[in-house]
MARBAMAR-543157 format. One record per residue: residue in three letters; x, y, z of N, C-alpha, C in turn. Coordinates in steps of 0.1 Angstrom, whole numbers, plus 5000, padded with zeros to 4 digits. Layout:
BEGIN
    aa   n.east   n.north   n.up   ca.east   ca.north   ca.up   c.east   c.north   c.up
   ALA        X         Y      Z         X          Y       Z        X         Y      Z
...
END
This chain:
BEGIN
    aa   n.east   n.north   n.up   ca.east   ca.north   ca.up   c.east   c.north   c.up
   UNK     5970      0043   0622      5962       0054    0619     5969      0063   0609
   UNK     5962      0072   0598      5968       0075    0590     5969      0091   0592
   UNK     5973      0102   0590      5975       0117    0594     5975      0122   0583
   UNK     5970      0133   0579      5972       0143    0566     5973      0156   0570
   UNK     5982      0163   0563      5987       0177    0565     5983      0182   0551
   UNK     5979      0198   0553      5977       0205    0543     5984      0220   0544
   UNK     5995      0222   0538      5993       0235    0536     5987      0247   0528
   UNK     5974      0253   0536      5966       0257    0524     5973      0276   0517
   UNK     5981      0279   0527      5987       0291    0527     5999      0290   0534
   UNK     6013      0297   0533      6023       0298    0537     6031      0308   0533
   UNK     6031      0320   0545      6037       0333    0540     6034      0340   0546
   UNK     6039      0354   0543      6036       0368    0548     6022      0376   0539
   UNK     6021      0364   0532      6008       0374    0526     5995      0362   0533
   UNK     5999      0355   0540      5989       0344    0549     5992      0334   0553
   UNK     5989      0328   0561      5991       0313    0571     5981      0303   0572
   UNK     5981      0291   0566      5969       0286    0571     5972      0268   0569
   UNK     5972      0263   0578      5979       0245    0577     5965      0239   0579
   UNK     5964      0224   0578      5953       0215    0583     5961      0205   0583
   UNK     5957      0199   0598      5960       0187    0602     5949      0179   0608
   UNK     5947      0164   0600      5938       0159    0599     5936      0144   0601
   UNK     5924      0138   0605      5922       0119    0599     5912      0117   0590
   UNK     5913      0106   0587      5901       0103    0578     5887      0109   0581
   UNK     5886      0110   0596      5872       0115    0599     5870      0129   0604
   UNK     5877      0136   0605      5878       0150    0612     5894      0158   0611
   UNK     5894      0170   0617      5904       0175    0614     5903      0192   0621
   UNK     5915      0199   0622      5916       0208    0627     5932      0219   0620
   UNK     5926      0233   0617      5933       0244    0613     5942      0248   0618
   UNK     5953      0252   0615      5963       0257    0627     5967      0275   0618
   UNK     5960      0285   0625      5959       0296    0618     5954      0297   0606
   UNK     5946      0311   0607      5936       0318    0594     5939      0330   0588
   UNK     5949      0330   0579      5953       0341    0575     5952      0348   0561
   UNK     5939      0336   0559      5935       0337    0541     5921      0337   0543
   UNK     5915      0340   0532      5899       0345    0532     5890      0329   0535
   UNK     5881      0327   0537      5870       0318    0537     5867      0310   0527
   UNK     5865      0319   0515      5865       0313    0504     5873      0301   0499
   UNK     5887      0312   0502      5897       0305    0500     5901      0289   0504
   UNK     5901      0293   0517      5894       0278    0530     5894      0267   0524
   UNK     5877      0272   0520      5865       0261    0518     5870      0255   0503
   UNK     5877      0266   0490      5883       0258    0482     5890      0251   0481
   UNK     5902      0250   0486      5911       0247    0489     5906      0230   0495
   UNK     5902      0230   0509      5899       0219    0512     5890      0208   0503
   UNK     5877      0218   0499      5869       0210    0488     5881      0203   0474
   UNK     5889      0211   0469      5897       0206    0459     5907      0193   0465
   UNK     5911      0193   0477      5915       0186    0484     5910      0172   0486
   UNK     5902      0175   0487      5889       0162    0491     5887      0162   0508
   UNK     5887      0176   0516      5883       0175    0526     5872      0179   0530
   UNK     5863      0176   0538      5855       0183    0542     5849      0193   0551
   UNK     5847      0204   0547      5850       0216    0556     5840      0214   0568
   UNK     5829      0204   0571      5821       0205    0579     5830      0194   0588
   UNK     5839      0191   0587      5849       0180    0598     5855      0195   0605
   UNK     5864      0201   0598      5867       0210    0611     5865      0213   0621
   UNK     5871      0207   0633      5869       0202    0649     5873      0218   0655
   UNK     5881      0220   0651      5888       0235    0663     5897      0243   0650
   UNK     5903      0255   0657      5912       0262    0650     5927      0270   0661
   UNK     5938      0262   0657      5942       0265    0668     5952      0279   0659
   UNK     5953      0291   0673      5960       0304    0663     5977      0302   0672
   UNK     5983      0306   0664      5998       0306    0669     5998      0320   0677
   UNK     5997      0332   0671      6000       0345    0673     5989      0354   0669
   UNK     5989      0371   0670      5977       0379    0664     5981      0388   0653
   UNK     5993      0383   0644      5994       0391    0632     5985      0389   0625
   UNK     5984      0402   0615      5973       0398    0605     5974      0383   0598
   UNK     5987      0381   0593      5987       0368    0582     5983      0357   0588
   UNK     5982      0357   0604      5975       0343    0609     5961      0347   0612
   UNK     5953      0359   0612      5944       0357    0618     5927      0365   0610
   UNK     5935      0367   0601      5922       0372    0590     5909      0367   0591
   UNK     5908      0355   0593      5895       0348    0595     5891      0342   0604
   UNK     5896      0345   0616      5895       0336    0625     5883      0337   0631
   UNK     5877      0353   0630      5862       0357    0635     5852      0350   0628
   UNK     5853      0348   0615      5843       0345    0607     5842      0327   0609
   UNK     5851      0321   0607      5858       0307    0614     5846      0307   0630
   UNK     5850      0315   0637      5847       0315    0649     5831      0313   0654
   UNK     5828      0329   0648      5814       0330    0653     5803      0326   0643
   UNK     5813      0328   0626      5798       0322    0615     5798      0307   0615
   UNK     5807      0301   0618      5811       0287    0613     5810      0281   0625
   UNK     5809      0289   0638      5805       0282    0652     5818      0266   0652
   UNK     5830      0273   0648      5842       0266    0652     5851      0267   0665
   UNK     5857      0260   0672      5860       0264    0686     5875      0273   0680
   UNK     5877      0282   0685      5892       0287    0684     5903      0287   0697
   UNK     5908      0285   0695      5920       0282    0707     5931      0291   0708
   UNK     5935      0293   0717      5945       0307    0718     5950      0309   0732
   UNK     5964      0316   0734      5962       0317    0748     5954      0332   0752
   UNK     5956      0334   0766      5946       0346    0766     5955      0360   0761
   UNK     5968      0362   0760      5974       0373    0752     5969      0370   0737
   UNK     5975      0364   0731      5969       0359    0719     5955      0364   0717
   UNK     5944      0358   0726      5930       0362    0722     5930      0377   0722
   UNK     5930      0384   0735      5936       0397    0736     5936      0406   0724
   UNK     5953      0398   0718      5956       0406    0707     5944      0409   0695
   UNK     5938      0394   0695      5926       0395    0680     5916      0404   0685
   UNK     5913      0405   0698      5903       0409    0701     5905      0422   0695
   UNK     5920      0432   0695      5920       0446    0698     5925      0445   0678
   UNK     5924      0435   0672      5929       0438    0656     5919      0444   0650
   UNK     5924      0451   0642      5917       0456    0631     5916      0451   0619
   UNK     5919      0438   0621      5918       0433    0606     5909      0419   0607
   UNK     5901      0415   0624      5893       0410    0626     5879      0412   0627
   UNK     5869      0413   0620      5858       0415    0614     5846      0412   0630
   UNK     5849      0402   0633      5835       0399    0641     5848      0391   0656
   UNK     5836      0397   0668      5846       0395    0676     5841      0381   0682
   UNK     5856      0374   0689      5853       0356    0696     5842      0362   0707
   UNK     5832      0355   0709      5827       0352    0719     5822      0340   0722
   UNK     5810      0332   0716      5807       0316    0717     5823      0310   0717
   UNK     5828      0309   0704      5843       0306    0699     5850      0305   0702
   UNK     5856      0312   0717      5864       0316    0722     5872      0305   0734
   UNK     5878      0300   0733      5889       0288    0743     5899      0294   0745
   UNK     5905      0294   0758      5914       0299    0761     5926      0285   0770
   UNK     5935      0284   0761      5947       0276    0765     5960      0284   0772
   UNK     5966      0273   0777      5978       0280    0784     5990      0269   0776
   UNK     6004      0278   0781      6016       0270    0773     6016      0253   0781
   UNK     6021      0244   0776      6026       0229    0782     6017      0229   0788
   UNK     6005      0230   0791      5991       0221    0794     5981      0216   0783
   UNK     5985      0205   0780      5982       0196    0767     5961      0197   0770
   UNK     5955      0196   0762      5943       0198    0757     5940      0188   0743
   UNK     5925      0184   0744      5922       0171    0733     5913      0179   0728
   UNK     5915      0178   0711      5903       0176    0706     5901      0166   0696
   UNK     5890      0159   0701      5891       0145    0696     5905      0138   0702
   UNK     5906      0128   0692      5917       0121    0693     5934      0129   0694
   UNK     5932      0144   0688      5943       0150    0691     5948      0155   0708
   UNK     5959      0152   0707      5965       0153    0723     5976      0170   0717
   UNK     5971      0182   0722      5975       0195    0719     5983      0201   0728
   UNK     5993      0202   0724      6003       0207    0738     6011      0221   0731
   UNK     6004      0237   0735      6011       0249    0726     6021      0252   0735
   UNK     6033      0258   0730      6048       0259    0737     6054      0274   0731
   UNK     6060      0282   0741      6067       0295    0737     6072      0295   0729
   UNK     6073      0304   0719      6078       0307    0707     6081      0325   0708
   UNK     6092      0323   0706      6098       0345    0707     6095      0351   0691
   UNK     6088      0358   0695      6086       0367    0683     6076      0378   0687
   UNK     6078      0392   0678      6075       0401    0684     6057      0405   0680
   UNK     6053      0394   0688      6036       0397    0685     6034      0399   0699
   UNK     6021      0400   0705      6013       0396    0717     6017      0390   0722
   UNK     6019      0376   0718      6022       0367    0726     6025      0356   0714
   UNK     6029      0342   0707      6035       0336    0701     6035      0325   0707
   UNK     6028      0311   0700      6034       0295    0703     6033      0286   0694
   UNK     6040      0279   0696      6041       0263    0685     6034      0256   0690
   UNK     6030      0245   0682      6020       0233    0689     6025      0218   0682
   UNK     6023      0212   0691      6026       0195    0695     6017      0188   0694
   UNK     6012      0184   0683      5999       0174    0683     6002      0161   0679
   UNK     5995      0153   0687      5999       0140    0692     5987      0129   0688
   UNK     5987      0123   0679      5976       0113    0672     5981      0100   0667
   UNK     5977      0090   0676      5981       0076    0677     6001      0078   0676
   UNK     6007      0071   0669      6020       0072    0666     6022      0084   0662
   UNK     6018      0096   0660      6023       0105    0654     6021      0115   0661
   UNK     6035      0124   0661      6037       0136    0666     6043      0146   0656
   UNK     6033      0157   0655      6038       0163    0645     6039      0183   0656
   UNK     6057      0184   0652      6054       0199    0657     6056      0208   0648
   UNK     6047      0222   0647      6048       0233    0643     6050      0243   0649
   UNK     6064      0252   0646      6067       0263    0648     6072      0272   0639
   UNK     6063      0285   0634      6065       0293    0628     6066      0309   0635
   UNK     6072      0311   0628      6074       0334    0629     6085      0331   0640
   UNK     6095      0322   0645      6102       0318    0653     6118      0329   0654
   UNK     6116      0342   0659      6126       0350    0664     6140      0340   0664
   UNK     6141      0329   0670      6152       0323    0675     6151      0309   0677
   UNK     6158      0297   0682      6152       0286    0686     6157      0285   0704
   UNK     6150      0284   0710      6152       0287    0727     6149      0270   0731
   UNK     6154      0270   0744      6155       0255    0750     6145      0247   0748
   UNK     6131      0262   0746      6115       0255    0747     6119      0246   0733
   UNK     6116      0259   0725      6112       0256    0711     6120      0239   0706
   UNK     6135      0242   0711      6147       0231    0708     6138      0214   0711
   UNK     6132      0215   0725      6126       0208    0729     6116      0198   0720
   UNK     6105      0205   0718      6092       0204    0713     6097      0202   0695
   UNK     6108      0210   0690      6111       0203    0680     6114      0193   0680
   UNK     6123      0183   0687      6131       0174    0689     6120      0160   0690
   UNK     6110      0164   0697      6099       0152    0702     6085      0146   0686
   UNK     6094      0157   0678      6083       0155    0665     6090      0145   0657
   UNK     6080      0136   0648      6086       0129    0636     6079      0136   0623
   UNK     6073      0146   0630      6065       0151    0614     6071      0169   0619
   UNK     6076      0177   0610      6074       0192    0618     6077      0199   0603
   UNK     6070      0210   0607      6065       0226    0603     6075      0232   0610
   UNK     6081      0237   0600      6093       0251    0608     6094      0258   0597
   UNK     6096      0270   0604      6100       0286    0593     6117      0282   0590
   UNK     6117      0288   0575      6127       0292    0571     6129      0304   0566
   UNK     6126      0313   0569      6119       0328    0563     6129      0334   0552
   UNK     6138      0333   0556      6150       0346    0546     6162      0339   0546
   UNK     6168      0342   0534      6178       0343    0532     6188      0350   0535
   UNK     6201      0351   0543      6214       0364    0548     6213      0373   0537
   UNK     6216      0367   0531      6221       0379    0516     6208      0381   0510
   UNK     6199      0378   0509      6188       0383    0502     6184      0398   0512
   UNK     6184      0392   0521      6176       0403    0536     6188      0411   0535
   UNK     6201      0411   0533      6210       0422    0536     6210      0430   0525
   UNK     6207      0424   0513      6212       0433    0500     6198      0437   0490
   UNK     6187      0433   0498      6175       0431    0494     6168      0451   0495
   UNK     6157      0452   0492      6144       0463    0492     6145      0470   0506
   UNK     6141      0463   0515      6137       0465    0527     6141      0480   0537
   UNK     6140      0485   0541      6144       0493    0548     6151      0489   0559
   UNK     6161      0499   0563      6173       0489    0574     6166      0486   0590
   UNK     6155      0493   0592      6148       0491    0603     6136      0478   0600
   UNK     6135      0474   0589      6126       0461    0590     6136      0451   0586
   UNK     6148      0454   0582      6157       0442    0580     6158      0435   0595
   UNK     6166      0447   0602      6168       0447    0616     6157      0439   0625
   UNK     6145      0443   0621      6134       0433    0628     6132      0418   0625
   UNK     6134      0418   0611      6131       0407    0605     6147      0396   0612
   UNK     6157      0401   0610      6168       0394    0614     6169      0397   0633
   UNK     6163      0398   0635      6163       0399    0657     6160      0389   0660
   UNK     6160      0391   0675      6158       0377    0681     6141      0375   0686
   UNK     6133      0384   0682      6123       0385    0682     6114      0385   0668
   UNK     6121      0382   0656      6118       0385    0641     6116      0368   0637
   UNK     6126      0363   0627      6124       0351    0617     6136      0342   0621
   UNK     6132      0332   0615      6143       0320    0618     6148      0325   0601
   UNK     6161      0321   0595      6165       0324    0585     6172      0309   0575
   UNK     6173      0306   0563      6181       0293    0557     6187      0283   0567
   UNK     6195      0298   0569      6212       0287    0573     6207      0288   0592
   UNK     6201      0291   0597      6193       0289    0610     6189      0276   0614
   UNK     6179      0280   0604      6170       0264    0604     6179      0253   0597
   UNK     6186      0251   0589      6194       0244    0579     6205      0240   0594
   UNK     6210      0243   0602      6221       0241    0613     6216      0236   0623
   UNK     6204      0238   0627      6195       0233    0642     6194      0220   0637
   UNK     6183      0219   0621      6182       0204    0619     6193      0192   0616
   UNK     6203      0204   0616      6219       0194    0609     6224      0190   0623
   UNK     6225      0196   0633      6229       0191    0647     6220      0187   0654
   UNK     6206      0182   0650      6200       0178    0660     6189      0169   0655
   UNK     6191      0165   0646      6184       0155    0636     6185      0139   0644
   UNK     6169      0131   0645      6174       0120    0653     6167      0112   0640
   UNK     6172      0095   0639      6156       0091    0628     6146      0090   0632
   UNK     6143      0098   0643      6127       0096    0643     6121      0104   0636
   UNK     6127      0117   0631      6123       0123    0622     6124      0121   0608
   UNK     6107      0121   0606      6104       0116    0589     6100      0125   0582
   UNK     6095      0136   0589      6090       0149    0576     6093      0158   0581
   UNK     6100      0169   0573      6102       0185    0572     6095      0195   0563
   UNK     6087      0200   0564      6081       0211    0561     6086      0221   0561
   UNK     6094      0230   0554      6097       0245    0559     6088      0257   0548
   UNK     6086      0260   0558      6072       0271    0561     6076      0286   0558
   UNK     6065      0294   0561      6069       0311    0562     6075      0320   0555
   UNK     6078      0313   0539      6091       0318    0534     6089      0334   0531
   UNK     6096      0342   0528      6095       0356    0525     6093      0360   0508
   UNK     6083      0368   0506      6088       0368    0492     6095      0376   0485
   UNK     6100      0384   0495      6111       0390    0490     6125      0389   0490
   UNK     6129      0378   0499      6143       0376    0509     6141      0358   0506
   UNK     6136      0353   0502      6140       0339    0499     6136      0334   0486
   UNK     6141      0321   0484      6132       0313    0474     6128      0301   0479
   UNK     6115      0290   0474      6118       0284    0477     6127      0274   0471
   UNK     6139      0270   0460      6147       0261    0458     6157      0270   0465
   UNK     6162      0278   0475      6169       0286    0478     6171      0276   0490
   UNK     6156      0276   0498      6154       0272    0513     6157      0259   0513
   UNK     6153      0251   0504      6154       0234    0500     6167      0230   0502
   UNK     6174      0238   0491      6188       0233    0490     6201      0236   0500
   UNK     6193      0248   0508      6205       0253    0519     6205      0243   0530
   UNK     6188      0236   0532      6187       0226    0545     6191      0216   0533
   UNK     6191      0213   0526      6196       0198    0519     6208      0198   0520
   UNK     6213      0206   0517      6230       0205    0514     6241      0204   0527
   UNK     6230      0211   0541      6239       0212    0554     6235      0197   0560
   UNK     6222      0191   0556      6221       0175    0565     6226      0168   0556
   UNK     6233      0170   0542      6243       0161    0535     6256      0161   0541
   UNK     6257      0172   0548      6272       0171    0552     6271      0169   0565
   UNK     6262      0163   0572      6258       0155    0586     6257      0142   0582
   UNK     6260      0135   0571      6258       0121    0564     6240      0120   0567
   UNK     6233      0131   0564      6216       0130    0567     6209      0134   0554
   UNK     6207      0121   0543      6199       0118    0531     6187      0126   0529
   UNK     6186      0132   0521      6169       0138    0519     6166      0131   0510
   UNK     6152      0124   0513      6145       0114    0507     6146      0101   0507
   UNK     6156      0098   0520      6161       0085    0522     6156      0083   0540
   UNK     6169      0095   0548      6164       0092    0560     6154      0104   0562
   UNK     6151      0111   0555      6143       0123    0558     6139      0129   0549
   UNK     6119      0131   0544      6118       0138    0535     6114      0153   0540
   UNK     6117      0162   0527      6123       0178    0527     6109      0181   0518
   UNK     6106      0192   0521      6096       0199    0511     6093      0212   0515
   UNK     6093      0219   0507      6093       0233    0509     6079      0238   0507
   UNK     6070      0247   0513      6058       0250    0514     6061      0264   0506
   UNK     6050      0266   0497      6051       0275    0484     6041      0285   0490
   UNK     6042      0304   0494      6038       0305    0499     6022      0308   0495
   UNK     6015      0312   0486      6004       0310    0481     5993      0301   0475
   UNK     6001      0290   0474      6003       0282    0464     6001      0267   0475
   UNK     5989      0261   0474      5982       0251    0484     5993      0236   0481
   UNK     5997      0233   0493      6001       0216    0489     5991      0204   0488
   UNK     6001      0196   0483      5989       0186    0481     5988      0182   0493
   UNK     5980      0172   0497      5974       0169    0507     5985      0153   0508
   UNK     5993      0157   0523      6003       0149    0525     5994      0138   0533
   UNK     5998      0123   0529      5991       0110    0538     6002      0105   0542
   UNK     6000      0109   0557      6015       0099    0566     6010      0090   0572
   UNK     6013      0074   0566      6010       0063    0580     6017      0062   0587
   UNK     6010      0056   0594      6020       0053    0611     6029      0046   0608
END
């Protein structure tokens, strides 16, 4: 069976992935307009009327801008845990509130839609509540974790079980230290409840790299505190010195954060 990922947004100015089959598919956060959505996938060559569910990680604005309109106009199921729901319910940047739409999931109790086998897992960061997700379709396991404060035994876990994964690389050390920001949002941004950073993510996947892993995605980037050939090269150059190939035993690609990917086909 074949799998397709899309990142249609990636960032602090919005979030928005698609993971998909030939016949259906499902969103993983809405942090860009409708419009945008529906172009995006149409240029793509997907079909917005396959959209099975919408699963939301967290309730900041950049994941959840649309999730009402997704929800109640588009009569799409949305999935969340009940903090999470919670949080959207009380946002102000959510337009129409879940009620038909509304699914309520809990952590490590796996859920199908369709053929996907969905299993969301803790993730530290300073929202409502925060999780990654494990989706499971024929040979492929693909995990996403983004806005990731830290990597915790959970997270370590659930990354480890993927051959496809989505992870934040958000900032740069020296960008975020010598950067704009104010020293109270540096502070946030670098906590253990804030962003995973380069050399973070670049070290977890250098000590813990198995070959079952075939694709890396790194997600979330900042646009003030990273780049992306910044984020590419810092995870390239630390799994070169684990004797770990990019583009041999493992391909690397950096998600651009406005700026839609092509539409990735992974066979089994």
């Amino acid at each position: 069976m074949k799998l397709f990922f899309l990142s249609l947004a990636s960032g602090s100015s919005g979030n928005c992935y698609y993971v998909g089959t030939s016949d259906y598919g499902i969103l993983i956060d809405a942090g860009i307009g409708i419009r945008t959505i529906k172009k995006v996938l149409k240029d793509r060559g997907v079909e917005f009327e396959k959209i099975m569910g919408v699963l939301v990680t967290h309730d900041h604005a950049d994941h959840i801008k649309t999730i009402g309109c997704l929800g109640e106009r588009c009569h799409i199921p949305v999935y969340a845990t009940e903090a999470v729901h919670e949080g959207i319910a009380r946002s102000r940047y959510v337009e129409e509130t879940l009620v038909h739409s509304r699914r309520v999931i809990e952590k490590e109790v796996p859920f199908m839609i369709r053929d996907f086998r969905i299993e969301a897992f803790e993730v530290p960061h300073d929202s409502s509540d925060n999780v990654g997700y494990l989706i499971t379709c024929g040979n492929h396991r693909l995990t996403v974790a983004t806005d990731v404060g830290h990597i915790t035994d959970t997270v370590s876990k659930y990354i480890q079980m993927a051959n496809h994964l989505v992870l934040e690389a958000n900032y740069d050390e020296e960008m975020l230290r010598y950067g704009s920001y104010p020293d109270f949002l540096k502070e946030r941004v670098a906590s253990p409840t804030g962003h995973l950073s380069n050399h973070e993510t670049a070290e977890f996947l250098a000590t813990h790299y198995t070959p079952a892993l075939k694709n890396i995605w790194l997600c979330h980037l900042s646009r003030e505190n990273n780049h992306p050939d910044l984020a590419y090269k810092t995870v390239d150059l630390r799994l070169a010195a684990e004797g770990i190939r990019v583009g041999k035993d493992v391909h690397l690609t950096t998600l651009k954060r406005m700026t839609p990917s092509p539409l990735f086909e992974i066979d089994s």
